[in-house]
N, C-alpha and C positions, 0 to 999 in steps of 0.2 A: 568669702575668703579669696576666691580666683580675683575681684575687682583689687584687694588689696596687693595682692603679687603683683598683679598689672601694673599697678601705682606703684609699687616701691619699686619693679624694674625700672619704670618710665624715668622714673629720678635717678637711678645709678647710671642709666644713657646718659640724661641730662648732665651728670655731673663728671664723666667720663671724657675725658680730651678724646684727639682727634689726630688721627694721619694723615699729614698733607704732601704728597708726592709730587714736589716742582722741580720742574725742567728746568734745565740752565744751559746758557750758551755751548755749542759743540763747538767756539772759536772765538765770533766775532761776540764781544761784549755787549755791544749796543741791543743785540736778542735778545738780552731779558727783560722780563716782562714789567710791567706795575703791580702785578697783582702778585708775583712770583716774591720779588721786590718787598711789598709791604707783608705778604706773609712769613718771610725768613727774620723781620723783623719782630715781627710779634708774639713769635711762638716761641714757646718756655724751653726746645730745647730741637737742637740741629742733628742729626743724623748721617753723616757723611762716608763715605766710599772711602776717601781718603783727606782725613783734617788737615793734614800740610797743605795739598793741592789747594783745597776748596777755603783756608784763609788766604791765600791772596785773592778767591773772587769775593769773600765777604768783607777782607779790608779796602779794597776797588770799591764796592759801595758801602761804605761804611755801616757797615753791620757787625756788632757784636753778642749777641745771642750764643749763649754756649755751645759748644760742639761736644759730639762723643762720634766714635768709628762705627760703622755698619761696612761691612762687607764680607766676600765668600767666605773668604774663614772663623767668621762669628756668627754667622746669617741665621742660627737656631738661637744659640743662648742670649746673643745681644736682641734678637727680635724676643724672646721673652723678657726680656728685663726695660725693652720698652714699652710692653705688650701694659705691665707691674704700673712703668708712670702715667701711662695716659689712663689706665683704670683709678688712678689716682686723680686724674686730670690735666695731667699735662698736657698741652699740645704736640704735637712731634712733627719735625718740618723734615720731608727724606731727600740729599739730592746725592745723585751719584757725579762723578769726576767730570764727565759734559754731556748734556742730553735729558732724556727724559727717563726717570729711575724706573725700574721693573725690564726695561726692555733690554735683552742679553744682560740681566742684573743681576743681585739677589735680593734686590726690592721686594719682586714678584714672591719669595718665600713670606718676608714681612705683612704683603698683604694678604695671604691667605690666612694667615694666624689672625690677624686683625678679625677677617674678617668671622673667624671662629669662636675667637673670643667677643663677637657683638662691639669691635671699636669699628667708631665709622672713618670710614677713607676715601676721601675724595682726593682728586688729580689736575692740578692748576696746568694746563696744556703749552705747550710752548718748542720748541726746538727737537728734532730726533732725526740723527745722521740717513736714518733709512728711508725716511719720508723724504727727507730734500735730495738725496738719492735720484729715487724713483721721476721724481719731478724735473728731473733734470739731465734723467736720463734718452730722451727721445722714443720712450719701447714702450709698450701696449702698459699702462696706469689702470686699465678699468679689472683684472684682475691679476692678482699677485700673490707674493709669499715670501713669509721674510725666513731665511735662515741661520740669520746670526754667523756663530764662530761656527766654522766644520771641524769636526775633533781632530788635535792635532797629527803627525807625521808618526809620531809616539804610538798612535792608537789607530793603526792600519784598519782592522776590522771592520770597526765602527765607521770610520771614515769613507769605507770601499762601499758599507750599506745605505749612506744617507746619498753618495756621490750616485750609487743604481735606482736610489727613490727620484731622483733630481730627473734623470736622466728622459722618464716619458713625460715629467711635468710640463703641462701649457700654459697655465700660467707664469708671470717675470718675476726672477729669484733674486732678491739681495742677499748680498753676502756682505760681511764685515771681515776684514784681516788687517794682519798688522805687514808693515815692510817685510821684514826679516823672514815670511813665510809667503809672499806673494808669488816668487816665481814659480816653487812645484804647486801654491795650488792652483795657478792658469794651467799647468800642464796639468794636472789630474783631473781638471775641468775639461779639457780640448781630448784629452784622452776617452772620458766617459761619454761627455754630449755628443762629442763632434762639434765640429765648427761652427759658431752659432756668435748673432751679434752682440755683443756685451759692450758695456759702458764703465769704465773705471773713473771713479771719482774720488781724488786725493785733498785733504786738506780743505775739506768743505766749508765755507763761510771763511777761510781763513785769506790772507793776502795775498797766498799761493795758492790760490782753489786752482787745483786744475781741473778740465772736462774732458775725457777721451771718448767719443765713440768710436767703434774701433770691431774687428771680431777678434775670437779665443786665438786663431792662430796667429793674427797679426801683433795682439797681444804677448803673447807666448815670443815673436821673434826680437819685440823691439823691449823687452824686459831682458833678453838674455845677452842687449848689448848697453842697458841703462840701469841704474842702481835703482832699485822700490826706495823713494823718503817719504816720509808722512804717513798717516792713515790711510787707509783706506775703504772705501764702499765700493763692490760691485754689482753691476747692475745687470741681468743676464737675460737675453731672450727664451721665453718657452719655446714647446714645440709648437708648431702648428695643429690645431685640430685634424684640417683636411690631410696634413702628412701621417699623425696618427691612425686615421680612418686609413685611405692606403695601403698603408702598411699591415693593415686590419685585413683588408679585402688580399692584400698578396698573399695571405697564409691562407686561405679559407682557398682561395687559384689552387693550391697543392694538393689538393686535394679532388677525385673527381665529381659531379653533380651528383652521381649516386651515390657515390661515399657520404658525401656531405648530407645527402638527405635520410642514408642510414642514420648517420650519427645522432640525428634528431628525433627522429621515430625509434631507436633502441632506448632513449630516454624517456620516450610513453609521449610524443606531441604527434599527435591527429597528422594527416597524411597532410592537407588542408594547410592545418600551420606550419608544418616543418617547411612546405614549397615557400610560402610568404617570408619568414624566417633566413633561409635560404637565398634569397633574392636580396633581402636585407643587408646580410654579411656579402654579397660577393657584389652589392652598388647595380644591380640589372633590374629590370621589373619580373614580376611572377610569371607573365607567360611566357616571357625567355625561358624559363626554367621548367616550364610547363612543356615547351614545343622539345627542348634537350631531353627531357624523360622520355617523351613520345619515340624518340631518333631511336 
């Protein structure tokens, strides 16, 4: 009986279309792909962020493949009514307005369900504003974090919590904004981090790419006498490790060597390790701390 479920699920896979989530140009046309290309052609039905937009890149390559809308505001009902055709079989090809869909999307809603509902989803790779970003931004590449939108102006709160999470991160943060809200968020940036070197990147891939590196304040001075046009990416320096450590060791200084080694032995650590321990937090070796008990 179990061989036969297995068998008859195998075939409902088999017979079940497929989510294919391709990238598309963030500008310059010539980025799409071949593979991106032959699958928007071939799949039984289009997915789009926005169908106006995205018929003029599909009549630029002459592609007619039906469309239907996916975005924030349908991101549950229309992801189950696509969920319905490709368990029928359809293919579904998802691209959002430029870039690669799921990332700051509601793609990413789409493919969870896909992937709840047993539809399989692959991701044809191609173009995303925060990658070319990073790469082009001159600041540490080996780790990072992308942050998408910051919540807006609207939603202080929120916005005041994610801006104090940023704030000791060491790794390099992208951000994405639009013109119309780029001057307060350098200044709510340069307010929180402090001054720190950041990379603004406008109109990326586009004929006006511009590249700034640049830091928050000087950003901050030369925004509040030039107009924000275009998109934007920004690219922002972490903290430093060693400035963190530092700053680690200045609080544990306020404290004195006895205090501090109360503080560790009131919490049940052996005499032994609280010295080592000790030593640890305030950057000196253990007999330093050894020869100061002694005094």
């Amino acid at each position: 009986m179990t061989k036969v479920l297995a068998a008859s699920y195998e075939r409902e896979v088999k017979m079940a279309g497929k989510l294919f989530l391709c990238a598309t140009p963030i500008g310059n046309l010539d980025d799409m792909t071949f593979r991106v290309l032959e699958t928007l052609k071939e799949a039984d039905l289009i997915a789009a962020e926005d169908t106006r937009n995205s018929l003029k890149l599909l009549n630029h390559f002459d592609i007619h493949t039906p469309m239907t809308s996916y975005h924030e505001y349908n991101k549950v009902d229309k992801a189950e009514y696509l969920i319905g055709k490709m368990q029928q079989g359809i293919n579904v090809a998802l691209i959002t307005d430029a870039g690669t869909p799921a990332i700051s999307d509601p793609g990413e809603v789409l493919v969870r369900m896909c992937q709840e509902a047993g539809i399989t989803v692959t991701s044809l790779p191609g173009p995303a504003a925060c990658i070319t970003a990073l790469t082009l931004s001159g600041l540490s590449t080996r780790r990072f974090c992308f942050e998408g939108f910051l919540p807006g102006a609207d939603d202080k709160k929120a916005r005041k919590v994610i801006l104090e999470e940023l704030k000791n991160e060491s790794r390099t943060m992208i951000l994405y904004e639009a013109p119309h809200h780029l001057r307060i968020v350098l200044k709510d940036l340069l307010e929180t981090l402090g001054d720190r070197r950041i990379t603004i990147c406008r109109e990326l891939t586009k004929k006006f790419e511009d590249i700034m590196p640049t830091t928050l304040e000087a950003a901050v001075c030369w925004y509040s006498k030039n107009e924000p046009r275009g998109e934007y990416v920004l690219v922002i320096e972490g903290r430093s490790l060693s400035q963190k450590e530092e700053e680690k060791q200045a609080r544990w200084q306020e404290m004195s060597i006895e205090e501090h080694m109360k503080f560790y032995e009131d919490a049940g650590m052996p005499h032994k390790d609280a010295m080592k321990q000790v030593a640890a937090d305030r950057g000196v070796g253990k007999r330093e701390i050894y020869q100061a008990l002694l005094k």
